[in-house]
C-alpha positions as CSV (number, residue, x, y, z in Angstrom):
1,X,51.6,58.1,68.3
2,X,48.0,57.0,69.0
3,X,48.1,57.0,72.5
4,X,49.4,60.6,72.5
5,X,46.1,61.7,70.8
6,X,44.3,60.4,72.8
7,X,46.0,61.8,75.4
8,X,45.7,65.2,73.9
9,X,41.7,64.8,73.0
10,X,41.1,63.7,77.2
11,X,43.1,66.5,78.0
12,X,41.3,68.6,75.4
13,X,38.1,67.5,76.2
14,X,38.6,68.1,80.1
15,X,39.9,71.6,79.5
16,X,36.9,72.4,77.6
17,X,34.8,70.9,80.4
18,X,36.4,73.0,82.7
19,X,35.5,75.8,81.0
20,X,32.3,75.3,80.5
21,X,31.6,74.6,84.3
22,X,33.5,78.1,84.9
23,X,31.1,79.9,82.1
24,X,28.1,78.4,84.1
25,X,30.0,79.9,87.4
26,X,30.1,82.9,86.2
27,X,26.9,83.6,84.7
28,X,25.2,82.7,87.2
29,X,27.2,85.4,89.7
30,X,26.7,87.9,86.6
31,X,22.9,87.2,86.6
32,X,22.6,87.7,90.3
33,X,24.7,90.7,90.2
34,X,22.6,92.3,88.0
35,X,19.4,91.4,89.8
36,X,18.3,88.2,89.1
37,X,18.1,87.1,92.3
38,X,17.1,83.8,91.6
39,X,18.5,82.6,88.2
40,X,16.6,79.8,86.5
41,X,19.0,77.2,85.5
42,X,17.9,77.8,81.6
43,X,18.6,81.9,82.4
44,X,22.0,81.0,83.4
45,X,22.8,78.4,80.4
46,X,21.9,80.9,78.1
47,X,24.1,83.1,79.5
48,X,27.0,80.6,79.6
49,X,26.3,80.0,75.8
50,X,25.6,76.1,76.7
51,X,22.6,74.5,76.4
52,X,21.0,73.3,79.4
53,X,21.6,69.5,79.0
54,X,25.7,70.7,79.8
55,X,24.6,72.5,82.3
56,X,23.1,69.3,84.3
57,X,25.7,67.4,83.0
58,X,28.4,69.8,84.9
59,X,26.1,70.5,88.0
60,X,23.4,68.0,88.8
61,X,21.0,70.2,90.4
62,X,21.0,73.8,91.6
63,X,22.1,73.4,95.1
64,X,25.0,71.9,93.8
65,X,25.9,74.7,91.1
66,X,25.4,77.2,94.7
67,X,28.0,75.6,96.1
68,X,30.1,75.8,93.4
69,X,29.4,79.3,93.1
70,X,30.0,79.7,96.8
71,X,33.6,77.7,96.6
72,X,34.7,80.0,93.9
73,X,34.3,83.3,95.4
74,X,34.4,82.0,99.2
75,X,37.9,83.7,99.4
76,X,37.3,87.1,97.6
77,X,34.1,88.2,99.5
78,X,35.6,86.9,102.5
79,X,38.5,89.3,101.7
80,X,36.7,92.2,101.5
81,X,35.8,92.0,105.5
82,X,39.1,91.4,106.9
83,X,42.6,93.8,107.3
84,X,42.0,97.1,108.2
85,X,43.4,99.8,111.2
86,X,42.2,98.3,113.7
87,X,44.3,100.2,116.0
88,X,42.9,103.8,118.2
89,X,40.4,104.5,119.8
90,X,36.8,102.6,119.9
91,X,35.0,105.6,118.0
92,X,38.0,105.5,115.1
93,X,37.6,101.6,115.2
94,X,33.8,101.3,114.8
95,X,33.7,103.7,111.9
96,X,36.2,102.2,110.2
97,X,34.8,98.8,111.0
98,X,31.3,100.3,110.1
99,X,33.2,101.4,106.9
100,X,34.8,98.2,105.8
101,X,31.4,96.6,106.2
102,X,29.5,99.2,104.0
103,X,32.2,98.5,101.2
104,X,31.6,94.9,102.0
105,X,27.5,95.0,101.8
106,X,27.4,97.6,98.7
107,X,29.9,95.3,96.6
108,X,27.6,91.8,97.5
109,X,24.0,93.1,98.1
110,X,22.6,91.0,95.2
111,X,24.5,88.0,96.3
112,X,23.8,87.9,100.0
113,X,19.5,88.9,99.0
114,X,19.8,85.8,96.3
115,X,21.1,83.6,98.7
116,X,18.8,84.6,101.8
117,X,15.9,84.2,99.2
118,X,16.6,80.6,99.3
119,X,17.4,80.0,102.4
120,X,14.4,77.6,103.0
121,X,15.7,75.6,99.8
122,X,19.0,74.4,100.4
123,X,20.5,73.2,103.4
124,X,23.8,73.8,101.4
125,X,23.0,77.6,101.7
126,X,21.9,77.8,105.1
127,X,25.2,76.0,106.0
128,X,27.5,78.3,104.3
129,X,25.5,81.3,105.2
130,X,25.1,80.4,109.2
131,X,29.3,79.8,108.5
132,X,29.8,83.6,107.3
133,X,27.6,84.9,110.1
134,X,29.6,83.2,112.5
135,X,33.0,84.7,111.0
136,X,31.2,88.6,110.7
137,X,30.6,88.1,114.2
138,X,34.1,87.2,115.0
139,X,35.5,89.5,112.6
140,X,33.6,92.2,114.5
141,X,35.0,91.1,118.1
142,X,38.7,91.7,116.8
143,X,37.3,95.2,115.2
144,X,36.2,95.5,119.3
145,X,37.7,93.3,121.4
146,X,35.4,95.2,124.0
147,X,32.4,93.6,123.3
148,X,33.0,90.4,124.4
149,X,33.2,91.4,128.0
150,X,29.8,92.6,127.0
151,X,26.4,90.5,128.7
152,X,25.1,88.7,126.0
153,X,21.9,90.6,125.1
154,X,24.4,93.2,124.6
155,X,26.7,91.1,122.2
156,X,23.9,90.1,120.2
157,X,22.2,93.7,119.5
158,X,25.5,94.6,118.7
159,X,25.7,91.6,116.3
160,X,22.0,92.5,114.8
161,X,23.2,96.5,114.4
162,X,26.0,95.4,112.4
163,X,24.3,93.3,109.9
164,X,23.5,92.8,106.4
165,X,20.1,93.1,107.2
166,X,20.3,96.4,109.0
167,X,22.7,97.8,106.6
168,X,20.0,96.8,104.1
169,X,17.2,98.1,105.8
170,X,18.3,101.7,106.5
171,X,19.6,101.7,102.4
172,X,16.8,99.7,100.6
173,X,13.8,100.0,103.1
174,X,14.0,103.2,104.8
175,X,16.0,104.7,101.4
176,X,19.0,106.8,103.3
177,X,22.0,107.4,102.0
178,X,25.1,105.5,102.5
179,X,26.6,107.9,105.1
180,X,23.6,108.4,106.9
181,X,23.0,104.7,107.0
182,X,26.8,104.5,108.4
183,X,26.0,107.0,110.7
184,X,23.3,105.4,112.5
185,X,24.8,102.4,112.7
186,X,28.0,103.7,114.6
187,X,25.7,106.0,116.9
188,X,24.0,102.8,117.7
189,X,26.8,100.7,118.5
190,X,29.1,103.1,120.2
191,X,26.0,103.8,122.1
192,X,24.8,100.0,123.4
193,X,28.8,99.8,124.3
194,X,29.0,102.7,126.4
195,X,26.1,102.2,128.5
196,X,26.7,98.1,128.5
């Protein structure tokens, strides 16, 4: 009967571990989702409702709480780029493409402008972010199988106009509106693949 409680307090105590390390997860997604671009590690404990010594004793420095962060929404955000019609003609495919993206770039503008923001921090980041470029760009070449018959100055304006950063430029920086951003961006690609 002993050894079952203890069995039961390990399990207990691991469940509540996990838990934890999932509250610390979450808050610091919530944090950055809200604006905090950069969440403090005592910001984010205090949102978990832990104190910050369980928070180093789940994740032993920042960079490694990022990854875990990264790991546990790798597969949703990744999600909300792929599927699609990707059937029709080029103009139908780049605006829906264009579309997809938009929804894409709204939903995680926080996220992606946190993690560019500390870039020059974590090798970690610049890892897992260099990764995601690699599979927009891919992503994009199914959208248009076109472009990769492209010369490569063309493939890679065609890579910058469809960015994070461009989408963010014409929203944050330049203040238009979603559609006109959307716009823009199609005109521009449907115009470097016509004349390519």
């Amino acid at each position: 009967m002993a050894n079952n409680n203890a069995v039961v307090s390990v399990d207990g105590r691991r469940q509540r571990g996990e838990r934890t390390r999932l509250a610390i997860i979450e808050a610091a997604l919530s944090l950055q989702e809200e604006g905090v671009l950069v969440p403090t590690a005592q910001q984010i404990s205090d949102r978990a409702g832990v104190l910050i010594r369980s928070f180093f004793r789940h994740f032993e420095d920042m960079e490694t709480l990022f990854k875990a962060v990264d790991d546990h929404l790798r597969d949703s955000y990744e999600a909300l780029f792929l599927g699609g019609d990707r059937e029709g003609s080029m103009e139908e495919r780049v605006s829906r493409a264009i579309e997809r993206r938009s929804d894409a770039f709204e939903r995680l503008k926080n996220l992606m402008l946190g993690t560019k923001a500390q870039l020059w921090r974590y090798e970690m980041l610049r890892s897992n972010y260099a990764r995601s470029q690699r599979g927009l760009r891919k992503d994009l070449e199914q959208w248009l199988p076109e472009i990769s018959n492209l010369p490569e100055s063309s493939r890679e304006s065609i890579d910058a106009i469809a960015s994070f950063e461009m989408w963010h430029r014409l929203r944050a920086e330049q203040g238009l509106t979603r559609a006109d951003s959307a716009a823009i961006i199609q005109s521009l690609l449907l115009g470097l693949i016509a004349r390519a």
